[in-house]
C-alpha positions in Angstrom: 25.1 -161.4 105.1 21.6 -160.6 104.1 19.0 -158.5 106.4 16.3 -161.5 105.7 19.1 -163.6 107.5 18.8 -161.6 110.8 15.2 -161.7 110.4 14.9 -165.1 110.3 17.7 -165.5 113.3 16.0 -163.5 115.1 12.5 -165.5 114.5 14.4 -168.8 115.3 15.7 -167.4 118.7 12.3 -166.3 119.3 10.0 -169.9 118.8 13.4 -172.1 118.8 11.2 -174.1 116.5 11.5 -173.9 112.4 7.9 -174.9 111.7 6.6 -172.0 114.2 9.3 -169.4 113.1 9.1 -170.0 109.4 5.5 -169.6 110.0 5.6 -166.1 111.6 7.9 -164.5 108.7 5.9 -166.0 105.9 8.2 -168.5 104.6 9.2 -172.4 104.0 10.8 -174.2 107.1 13.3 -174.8 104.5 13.9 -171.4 103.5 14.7 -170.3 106.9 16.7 -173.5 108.0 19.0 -173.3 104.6 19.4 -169.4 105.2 20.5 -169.5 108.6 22.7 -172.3 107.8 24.3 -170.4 104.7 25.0 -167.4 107.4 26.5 -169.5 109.8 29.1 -171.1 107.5 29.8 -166.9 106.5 30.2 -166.2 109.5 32.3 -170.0 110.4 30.4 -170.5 113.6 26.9 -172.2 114.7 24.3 -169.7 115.7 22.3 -172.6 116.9 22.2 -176.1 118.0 19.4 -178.3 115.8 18.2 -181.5 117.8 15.1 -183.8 116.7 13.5 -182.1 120.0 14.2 -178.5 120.3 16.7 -175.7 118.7 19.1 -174.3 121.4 20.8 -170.8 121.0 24.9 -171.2 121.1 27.2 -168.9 123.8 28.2 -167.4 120.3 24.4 -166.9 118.7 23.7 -164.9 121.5 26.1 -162.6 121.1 25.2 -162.6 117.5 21.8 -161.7 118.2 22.4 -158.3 119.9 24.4 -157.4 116.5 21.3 -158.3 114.8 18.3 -156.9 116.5 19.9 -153.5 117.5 21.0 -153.6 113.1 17.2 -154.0 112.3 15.9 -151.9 115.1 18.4 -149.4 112.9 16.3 -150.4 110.0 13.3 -149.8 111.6 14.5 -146.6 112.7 15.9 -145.2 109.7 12.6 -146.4 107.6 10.4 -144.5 110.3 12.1 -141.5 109.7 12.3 -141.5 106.1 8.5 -142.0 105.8 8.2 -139.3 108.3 10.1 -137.4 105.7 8.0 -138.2 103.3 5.1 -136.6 104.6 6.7 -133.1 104.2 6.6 -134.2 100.4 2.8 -135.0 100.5 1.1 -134.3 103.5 -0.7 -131.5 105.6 -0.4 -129.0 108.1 -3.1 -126.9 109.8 -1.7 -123.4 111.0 -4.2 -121.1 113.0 -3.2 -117.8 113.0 -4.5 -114.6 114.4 -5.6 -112.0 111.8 -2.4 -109.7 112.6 0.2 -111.9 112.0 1.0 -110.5 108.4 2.2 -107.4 110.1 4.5 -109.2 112.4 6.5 -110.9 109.8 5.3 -114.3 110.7 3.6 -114.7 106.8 7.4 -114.5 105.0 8.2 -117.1 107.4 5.4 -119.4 106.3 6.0 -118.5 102.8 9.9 -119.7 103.5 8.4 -122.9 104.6 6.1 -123.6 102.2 9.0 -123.3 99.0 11.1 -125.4 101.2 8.4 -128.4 101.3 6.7 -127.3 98.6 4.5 -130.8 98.3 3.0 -129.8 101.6 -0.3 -128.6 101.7 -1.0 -125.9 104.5 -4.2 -124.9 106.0 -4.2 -121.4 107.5 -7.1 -121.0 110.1 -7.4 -117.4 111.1 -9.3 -116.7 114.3 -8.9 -115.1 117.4 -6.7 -116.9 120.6 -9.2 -117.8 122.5 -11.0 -120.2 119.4 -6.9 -121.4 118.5 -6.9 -122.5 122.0 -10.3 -123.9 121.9 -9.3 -125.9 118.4 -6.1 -126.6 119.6 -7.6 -128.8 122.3 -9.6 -130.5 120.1 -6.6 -130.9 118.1 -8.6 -129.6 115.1 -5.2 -127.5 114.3 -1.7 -128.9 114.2 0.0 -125.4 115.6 -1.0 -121.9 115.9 -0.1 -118.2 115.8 -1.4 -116.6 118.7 -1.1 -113.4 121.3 -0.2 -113.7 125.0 -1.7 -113.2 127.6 -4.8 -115.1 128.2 -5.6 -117.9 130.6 -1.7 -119.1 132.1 -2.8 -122.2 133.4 -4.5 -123.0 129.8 -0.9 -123.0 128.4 0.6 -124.9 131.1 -1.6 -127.3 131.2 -2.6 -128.3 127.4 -0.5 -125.9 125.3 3.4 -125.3 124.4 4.1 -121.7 123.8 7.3 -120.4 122.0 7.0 -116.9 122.6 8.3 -115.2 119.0 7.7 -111.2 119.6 7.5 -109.3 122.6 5.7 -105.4 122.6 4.5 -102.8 124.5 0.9 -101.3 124.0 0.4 -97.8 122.3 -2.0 -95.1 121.6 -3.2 -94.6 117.9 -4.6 -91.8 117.2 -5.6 -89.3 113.7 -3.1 -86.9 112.3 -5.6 -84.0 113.4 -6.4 -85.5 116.5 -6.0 -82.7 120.1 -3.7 -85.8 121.1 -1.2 -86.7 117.8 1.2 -84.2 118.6 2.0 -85.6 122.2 5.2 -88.1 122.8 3.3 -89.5 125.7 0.1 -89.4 127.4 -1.2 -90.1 130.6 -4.1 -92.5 130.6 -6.3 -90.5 132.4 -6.2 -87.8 129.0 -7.9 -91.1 127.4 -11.1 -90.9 129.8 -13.5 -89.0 127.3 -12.2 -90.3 124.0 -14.1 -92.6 122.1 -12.3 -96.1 122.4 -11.9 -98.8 119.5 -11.1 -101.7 120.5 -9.3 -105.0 118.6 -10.1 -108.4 119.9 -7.6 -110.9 119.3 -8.8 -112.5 122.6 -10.8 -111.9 125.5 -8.1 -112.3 128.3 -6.6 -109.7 126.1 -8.7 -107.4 126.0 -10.0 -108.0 129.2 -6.2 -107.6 130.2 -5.9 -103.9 128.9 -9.3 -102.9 130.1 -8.1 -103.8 133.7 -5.0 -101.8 133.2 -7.3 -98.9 132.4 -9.5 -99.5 135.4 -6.7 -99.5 138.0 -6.2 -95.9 137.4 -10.0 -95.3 138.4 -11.0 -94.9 134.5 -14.0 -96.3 132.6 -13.2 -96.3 129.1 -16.0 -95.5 126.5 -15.8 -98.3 124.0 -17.6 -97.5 121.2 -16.4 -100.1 118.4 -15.0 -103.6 118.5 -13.8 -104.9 115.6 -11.5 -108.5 114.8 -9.3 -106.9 112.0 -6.5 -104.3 112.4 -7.8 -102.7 109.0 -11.1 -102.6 109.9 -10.4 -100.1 113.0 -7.4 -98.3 111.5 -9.5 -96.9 108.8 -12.4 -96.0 111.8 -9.1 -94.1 113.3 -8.7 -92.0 110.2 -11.8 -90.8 110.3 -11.8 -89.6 113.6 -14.4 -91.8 115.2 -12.1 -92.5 118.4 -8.7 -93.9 119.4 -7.1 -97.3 119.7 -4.6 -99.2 121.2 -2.5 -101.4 119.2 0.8 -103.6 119.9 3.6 -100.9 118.5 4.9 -103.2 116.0 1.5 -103.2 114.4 1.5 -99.4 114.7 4.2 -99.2 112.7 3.4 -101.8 109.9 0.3 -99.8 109.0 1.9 -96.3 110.1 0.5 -93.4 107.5 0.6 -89.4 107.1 -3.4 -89.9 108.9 -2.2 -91.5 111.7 -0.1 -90.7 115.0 1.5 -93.4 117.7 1.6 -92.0 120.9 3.0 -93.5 124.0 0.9 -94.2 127.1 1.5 -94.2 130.7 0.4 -97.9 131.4 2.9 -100.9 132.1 1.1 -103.1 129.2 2.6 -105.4 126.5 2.0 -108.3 124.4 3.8 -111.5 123.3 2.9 -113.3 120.2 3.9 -116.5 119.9 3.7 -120.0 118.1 1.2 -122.7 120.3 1.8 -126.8 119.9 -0.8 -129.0 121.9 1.0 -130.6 124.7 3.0 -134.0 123.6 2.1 -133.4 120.5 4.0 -135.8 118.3 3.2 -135.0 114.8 6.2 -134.8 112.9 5.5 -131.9 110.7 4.5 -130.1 113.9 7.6 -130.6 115.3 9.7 -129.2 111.7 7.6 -126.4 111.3 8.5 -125.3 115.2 11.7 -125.5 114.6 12.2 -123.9 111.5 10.1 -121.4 112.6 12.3 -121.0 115.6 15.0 -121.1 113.5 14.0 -118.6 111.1 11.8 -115.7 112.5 13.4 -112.2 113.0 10.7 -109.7 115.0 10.7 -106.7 112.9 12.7 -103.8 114.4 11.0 -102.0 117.2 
């Protein structure tokens, strides 16, 4: 039993006509009439019954037939999913990421994936959420690194968000500063500092200013900057205070610098964003072995 042999049974059942099925598949009528015929005496039963007027499918060919389509809907199947594989050899995927990602651990993970499908190309895109969301919509970028919260009904509606690490908000502060020797502060000891500020997105930073607010508080922001480096080093030198996700505290930690906890119910989730339905299949394998393979650094 050959596979061209259920194709051309299945053509036959289709037409029940030679001329109009051997037509369809690109073949002589007598190609698919001595075919069929070789696979019914295999098999030692008629498939179908020829007349000078029309072709008629037997009790038997029927049953046949279901064998037959569901074995080369298999095909199909299995040939779909190896050329999906195949793109993993030779394609592309565009990752947005948000500039802090490297001290979250998320970069090992993306190197991990890279040597495991090393004939992928990868596109890294770094901006901040609110322009991943904006290029995710436009599906300019396949997936995307990026920090919770900002706009809920954004993600409900257009985005899929895996959350990946989950921290609370500190104080950052010089070695010499009046403030680097305290455990914890009250937000109200912040009111005449100078305040840097990082903007990975605008709900988020809109998100901590209202925090601040609440407790009757209008912060002097002095500096904004979109890179962690950038306003560490502005820390150092004394020019104000910022507040960073602890994790990325820690990751850039020094002798200059000082975390300090502060009195405000604040934290931040970074996470990995898919447009809605998306159904690209590299999309999909570099979710899941993300999923599969991130560990948050340790608090």
């Amino acid at each position: 039993m050959q596979i061209h042999q259920l194709e051309y049974v299945v053509a036959l059942e289709r037409y029940l006509q030679f001329s109009t099925a051997a037509h369809e598949i690109a073949v002589t009528q007598s190609t698919i009439s001595d075919q069929i015929k070789k696979l019914e005496n295999e098999l030692g039963i008629e498939l179908f019954i020829r007349s000078t007027r029309k072709v008629q499918v037997t009790p038997a060919g029927k049953e046949f037939l279901v064998y037959a389509k569901r074995i080369l809907n298999d095909i199909d199947s299995a040939k779909n999913s190896m050329l999906e594989h195949s793109k993993l050899l030779t394609g592309k995927i565009r990752i947005g990421a948000i500039a802090n990602i490297r001290y979250l651990g998320i970069t090992s993970v993306i190197t991990a994936f890279q040597k495991k499908y090393p004939g992928l190309l990868i596109e890294i895109h770094e901006e901040n959420s609110d322009n991943l969301l904006k290029q995710m919509d436009n599906l300019d970028l396949d997936v995307a690194f990026l920090t919770f919260p900002y706009d809920e009904g954004h993600i409900s509606k257009n985005i899929d968000f895996f959350p990946l690490v989950h921290d609370k908000v500190i104080l950052l502060v010089a070695n010499d500063h009046p403030l680097a020797d305290r455990k914890k502060v009250s937000i109200s000891e912040i009111e005449e500092e100078n305040i840097l500020l990082i903007r990975s997105s605008t709900a988020l930073q809109n998100s901590l200013l209202n925090e601040i607010h609440k407790h009757g508080i209008k912060p002097n922001v002095i500096l904004e900057s979109h890179h962690v480096e950038t306003i560490k080093v502005f820390v150092e030198e004394g020019l104000g205070v910022t507040f960073f996700q602890q994790q990325i505290a820690r990751s850039i930690l020094n002798p200059q610098l000082r975390i300090v906890e502060v009195d405000i119910s604040l934290e931040r989730t970074t996470g990995l964003g898919i447009p809605k339905g998306s159904s690209l299949y590299t999309a999909e394998i570099f979710r899941d072995f993300v999923l599969n393979s991130y560990t948050p650094p340790r608090p």
